[in-house]
N, C-alpha and C positions, 0 to 999 in steps of 0.2 A: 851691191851697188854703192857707190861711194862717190858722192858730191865732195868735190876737190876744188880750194882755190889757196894754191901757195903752198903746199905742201910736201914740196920736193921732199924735206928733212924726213916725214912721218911715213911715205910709203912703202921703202923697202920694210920697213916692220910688218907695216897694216898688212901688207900682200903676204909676207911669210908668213904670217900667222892663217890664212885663208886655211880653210879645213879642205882637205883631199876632195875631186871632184865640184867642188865651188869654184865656180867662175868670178874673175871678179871686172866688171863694167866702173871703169872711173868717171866720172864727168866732171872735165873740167868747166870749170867753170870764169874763163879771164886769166887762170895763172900765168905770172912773168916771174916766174923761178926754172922754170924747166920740167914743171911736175908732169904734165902730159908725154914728154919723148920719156921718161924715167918708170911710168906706170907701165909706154905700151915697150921698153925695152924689158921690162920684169914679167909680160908676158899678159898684160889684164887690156880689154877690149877698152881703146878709148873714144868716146866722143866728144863733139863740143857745144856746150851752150851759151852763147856772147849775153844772154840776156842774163844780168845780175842777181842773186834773188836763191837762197835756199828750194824754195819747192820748184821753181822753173828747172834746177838741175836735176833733180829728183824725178820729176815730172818726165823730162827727158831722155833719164835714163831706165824709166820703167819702159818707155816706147820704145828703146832699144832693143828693150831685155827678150828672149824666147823662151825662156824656161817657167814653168807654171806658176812656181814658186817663187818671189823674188825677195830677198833680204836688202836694206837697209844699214848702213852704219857710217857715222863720222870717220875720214881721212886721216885723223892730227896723234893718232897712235892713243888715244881715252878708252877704247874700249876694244875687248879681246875678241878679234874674230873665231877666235877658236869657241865662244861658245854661240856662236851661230849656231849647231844644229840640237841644242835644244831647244831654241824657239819654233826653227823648222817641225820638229817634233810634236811641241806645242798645238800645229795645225790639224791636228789627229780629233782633237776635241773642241776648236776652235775656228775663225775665221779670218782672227789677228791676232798676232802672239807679240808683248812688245818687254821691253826689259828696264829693269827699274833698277836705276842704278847706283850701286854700291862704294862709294870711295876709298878707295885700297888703304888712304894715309890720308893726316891732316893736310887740308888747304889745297888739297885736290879741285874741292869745288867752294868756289866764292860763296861770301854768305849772299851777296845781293844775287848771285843765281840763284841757291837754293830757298832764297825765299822767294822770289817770282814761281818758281816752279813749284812750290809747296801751295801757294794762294790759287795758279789756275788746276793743279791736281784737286784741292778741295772743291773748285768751283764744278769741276767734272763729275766728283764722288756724291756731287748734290745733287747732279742732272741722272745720276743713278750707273756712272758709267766706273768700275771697281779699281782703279787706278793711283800711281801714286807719286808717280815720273811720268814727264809728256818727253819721252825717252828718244835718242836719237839710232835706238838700235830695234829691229822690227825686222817679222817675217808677217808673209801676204799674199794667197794667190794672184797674182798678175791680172787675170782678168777680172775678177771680183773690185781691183783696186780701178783698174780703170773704168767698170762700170758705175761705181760709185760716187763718180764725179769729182773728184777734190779739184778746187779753181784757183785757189791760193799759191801762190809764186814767190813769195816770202819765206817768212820765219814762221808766219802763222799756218804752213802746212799739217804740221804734224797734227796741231790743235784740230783743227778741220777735219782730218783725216778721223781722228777719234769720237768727234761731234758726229759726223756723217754717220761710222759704224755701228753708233749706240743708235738712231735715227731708223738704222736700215735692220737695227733687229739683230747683228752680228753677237756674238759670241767673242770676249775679249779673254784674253789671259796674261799675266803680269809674271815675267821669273826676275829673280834676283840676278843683276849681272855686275863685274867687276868692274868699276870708273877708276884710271891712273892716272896717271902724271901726261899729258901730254911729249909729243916728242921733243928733242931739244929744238928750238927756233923755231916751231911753230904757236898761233896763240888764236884760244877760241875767237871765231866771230861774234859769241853771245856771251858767256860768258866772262871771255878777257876783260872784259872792261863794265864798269858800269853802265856807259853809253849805249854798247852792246845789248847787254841785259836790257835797257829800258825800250833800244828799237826793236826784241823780241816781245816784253810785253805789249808796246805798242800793236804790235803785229798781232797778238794772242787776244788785246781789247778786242780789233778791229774784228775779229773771227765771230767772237762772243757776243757782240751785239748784231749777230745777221738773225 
């Protein structure tokens, strides 16, 4: 599943790299690049969600999804679909498998990202949940995830989503996974900018004090 907005440039990579037998459901999310006719001319099931907002897309394209298993990943070319089926794998021993991500090269990842994400990682590790990235790449059975409730339509989904599973008793498991370069002409939502990063923390506070 892949939350899409603007990403014409990064899809034909992301989609080629998709491992044999994975489907992949894009959801756009607002693109005015052409990214939606481009994902569903490559062959990946697309829907739309007008309403703005990281977990709204997400959200919506678990509701699409039918397969038990659903995977998770950013659109912008950062991370390798090809290692999707060891987190899949992952769920042999677990209930959510998520990936902690590794930056192939310098300046991959901003420092003002990877300090927000290092401060709510420790805040997680203190709530006793074994983590170390609040990682944009994840496997999950489908209905477990939507039983679980996550309400958050933001940035602060993911947060949520790992709060809720330490909560409900789940079984987490962390693999190493490869973080690149972005595709050319694309630029994180969170990252890219510091502005970005701080309206994720914001998002990440607002989760934390529920």
């Amino acid at each position: 599943m892949l939350p899409c907005l603007d990403e014409a440039g990064a899809l034909p990579g992301v989609l080629a790299a998709l491992p044999e037998r994975y489907r992949a459901i894009v959801v756009d999310n607002g693109s005015t690049d052409g990214s939606a006719e481009i994902a569903a001319g490559l062959g990946a099931k697309v829907v739309h969600e007008p309403r703005r907002g990281y977990g709204a897309a997400v959200h919506t394209g678990l509701e699409a999804a039918t397969a038990d298993v659903v995977c998770f990943a950013d659109a912008d070319g950062s991370l390798d679909l090809a290692e999707l089926p060891m987190l899949v794998h992952g769920l042999a021993d677990a209930d959510l498998a998520v990936g902690r991500r590794v930056p192939t090269g310098p300046g991959v990842w901003p420092w003002h990202a990877r300090a927000g994400n290092a401060l709510i990682s420790s805040l997680l590790r203190h709530k006793g949940l074994p983590v170390r990235d609040i990682a944009p790449l994840r496997a999950v059975r489908r209905q477990a995830l939507l039983d679980l409730g996550v309400t958050d339509r933001a940035f602060g989904y993911p947060l949520e989503l790992l709060i809720k599973a330490k909560r409900a008793g789940w079984r987490v498991t962390e693999f190493d996974v490869s973080y690149g370069e972005r595709a050319k002409g694309t630029k994180s939502k969170v990252s890219g900018s510091l502005r970005g990063t701080l309206r994720a923390t914001r998002d990440f506070g607002r989760v934390l004090s529920r």
